[in-house]
N, C-alpha and C positions, 0 to 999 in steps of 0.2 A: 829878749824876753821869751821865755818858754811857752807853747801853747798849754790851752789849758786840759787837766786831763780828765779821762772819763768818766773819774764821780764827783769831778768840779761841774763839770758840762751837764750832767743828769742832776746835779742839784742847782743849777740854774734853771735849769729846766722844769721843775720841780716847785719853783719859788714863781715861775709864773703860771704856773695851770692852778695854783694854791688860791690864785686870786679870785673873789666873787664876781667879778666880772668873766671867768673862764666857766666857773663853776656853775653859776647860776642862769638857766635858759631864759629866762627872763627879763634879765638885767638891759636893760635899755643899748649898751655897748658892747653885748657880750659877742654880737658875729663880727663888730670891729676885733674887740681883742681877741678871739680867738683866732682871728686872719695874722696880726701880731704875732702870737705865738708861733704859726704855721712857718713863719717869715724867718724868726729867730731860731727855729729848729733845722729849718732847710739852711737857713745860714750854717749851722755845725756840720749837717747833713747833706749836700747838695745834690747828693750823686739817688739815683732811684734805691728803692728796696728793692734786694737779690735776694727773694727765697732760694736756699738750697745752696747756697755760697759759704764761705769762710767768714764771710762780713756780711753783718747786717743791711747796711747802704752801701753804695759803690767805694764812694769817699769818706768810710768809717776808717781813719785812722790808725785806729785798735784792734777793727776788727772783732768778732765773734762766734758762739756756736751758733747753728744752722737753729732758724725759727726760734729764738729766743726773747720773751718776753722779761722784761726787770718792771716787776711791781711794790710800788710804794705801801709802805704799813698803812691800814687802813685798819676803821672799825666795822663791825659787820654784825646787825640784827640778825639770828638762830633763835625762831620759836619764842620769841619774845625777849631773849638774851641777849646783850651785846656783848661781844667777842672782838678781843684785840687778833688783828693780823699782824704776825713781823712779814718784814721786808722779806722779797723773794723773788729768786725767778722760777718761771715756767714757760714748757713749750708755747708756742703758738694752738690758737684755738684748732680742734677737729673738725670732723666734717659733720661729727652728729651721728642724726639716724635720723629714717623719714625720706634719707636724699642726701643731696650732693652740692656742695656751694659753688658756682660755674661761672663768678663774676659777672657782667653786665653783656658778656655777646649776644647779638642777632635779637634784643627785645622786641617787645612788640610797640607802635610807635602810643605814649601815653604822657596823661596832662594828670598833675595835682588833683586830690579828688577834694581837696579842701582850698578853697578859696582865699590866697594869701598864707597857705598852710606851710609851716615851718619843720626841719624836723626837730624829732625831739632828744633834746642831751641827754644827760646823765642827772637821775633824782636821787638824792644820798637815800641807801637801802633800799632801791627798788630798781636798779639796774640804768642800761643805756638804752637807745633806741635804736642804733645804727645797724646796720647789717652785718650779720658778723658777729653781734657783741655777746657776749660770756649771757649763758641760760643754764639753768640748774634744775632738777626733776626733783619730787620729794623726795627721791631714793639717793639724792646728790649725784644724778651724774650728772656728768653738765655736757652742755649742747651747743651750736653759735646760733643766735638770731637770723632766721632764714631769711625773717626782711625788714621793711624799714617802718618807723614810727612817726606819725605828722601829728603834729599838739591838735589840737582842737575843743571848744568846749564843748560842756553836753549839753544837747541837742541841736548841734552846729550839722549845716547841710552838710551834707557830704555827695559826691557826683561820682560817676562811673569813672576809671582811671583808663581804661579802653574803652573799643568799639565788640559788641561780641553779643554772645546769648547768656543771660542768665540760664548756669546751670545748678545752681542751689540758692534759696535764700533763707536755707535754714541751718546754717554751719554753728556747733557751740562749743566754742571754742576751749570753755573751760569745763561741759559735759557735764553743767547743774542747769543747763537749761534757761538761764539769768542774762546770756548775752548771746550778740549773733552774729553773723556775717555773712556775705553776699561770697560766690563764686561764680565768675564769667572767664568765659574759654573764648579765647578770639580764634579766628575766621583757621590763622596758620596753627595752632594749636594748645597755646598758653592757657595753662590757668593762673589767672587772676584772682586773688581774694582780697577781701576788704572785711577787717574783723572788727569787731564792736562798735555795730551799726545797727538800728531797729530798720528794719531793711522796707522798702514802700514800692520794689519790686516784685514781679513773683517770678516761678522756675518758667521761662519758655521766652519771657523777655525779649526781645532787641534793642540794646542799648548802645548811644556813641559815646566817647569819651567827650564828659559834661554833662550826660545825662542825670538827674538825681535821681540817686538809690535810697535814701533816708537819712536819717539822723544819727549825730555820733550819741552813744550810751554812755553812762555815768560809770566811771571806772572805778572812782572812790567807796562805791557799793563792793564792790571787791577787794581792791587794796587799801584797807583804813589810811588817811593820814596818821604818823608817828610822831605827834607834839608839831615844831613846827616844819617835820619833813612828809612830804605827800606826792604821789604819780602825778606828773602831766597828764592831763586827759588826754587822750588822742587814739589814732584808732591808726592797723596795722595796717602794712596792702604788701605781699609780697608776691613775686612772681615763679613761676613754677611750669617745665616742661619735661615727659617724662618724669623720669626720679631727679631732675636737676634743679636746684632754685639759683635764680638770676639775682642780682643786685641792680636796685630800680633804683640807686639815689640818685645818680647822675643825668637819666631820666624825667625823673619827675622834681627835681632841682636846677635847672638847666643853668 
């Protein structure tokens, strides 16, 4: 019997993320099945991802171009519009502006700032939460998510993710002045930030990780629900040294 080939393979692939248990961050099974799928993909996949190689994974079979993403046709809310996407591929995501994405080396040591805080997946028409994930300017360019997103509701505590000095507690994030966020710079030289949080520190601060910094803020005041699709509330925290930003999921998901 012939293996199977690789738009057999991506559409099996394809038929299990389709499911509301993948899809839906809330779904009671959904960090079982998504561990399932993880399991089913490494099964085709075994071998690591090579950036800058011929293939994809190690034990890509087929093989591929370098940094190549294969994205499923989706629908996509523009200004009120919804817009069919065909199928396509594209590069892998950039580095942005702002800085430089530098993976999780040398963090600084930090705890959940949310209590049982999960992160947050993917909301149809408002994006993912993970680090890394596709960001868009109003001018369309697009950016990767400098860091990570943990659900929470509004006015859920939220706590210091380090040990350090409050050095802002007046960050706005979307510059109407509506929402806010904390920045702490620990001891070796990270900044820390924590967005859309009514903050219940002030600038001079010394806080440890656990300490509480305030309350998560209502997101929904920004991004309307769209009928029955709506943002996870949760608040951001991403880490930053120099012009570099780390990736804290593994971190702060231990």
């Amino acid at each position: 019997m012939s293996s199977p080939t690789r738009p057999q393979i991506r559409e099996a692939l394809r038929t299990l993320v389709a499911d509301k248990r993948y899809q839906d961050f809330n779904h009671p099974e959904h960090e079982a099945y998504v561990a399932h799928v993880t399991g089913q993909f490494k099964r085709v996949y075994p071998g690591p991802y090579v950036p800058g190689s011929s293939r994809l994974y190690a034990n890509d079979p087929e093989g591929g171009p370098e940094a190549i993403v294969e994205v499923q046709a989706y629908s996509q809310n523009r200004d009120g519009n919804t817009v069919q996407v065909s199928e396509h591929t594209r590069s892998a995501p950039g580095t942005g502006t702002g800085g430089t994405l530098k993976g999780s080396a040398d963090l600084p040591k930090m705890s959940n700032p949310v209590a049982n805080g999960k992160k947050r997946g993917c909301d149809v028409g408002y994006g993912c939460g993970h680090y890394g994930a596709d960001r868009k300017k109003q001018d369309g360019t697009k950016y990767p998510h400098t860091g990570v997103d943990i659900a929470v509701e509004p006015g859920g505590a939220v706590s210091s993710p380090v040990e350090g000095t409050v050095e802002r507690n007046n960050i706005d994030p979307y510059g109407d002045g509506k929402f806010k966020g904390v920045l702490i710079r620990t001891a070796d030289g990270h900044e820390v930030r924590v967005l859309y949080v009514d903050p219940s520190v002030k600038k001079g601060d010394s806080v440890k990780a656990g300490t509480p910094i305030g309350k998560a803020q209502d997101l929904s005041k920004k991004h309307k629900p769209k009928g029955k699709d709506k943002m996870t509330n949760h608040v951001h925290v991403d880490v930053k040294k120099g012009k570099d930003f780390k990736d804290p999921t593994k971190i702060l998901f231990p």
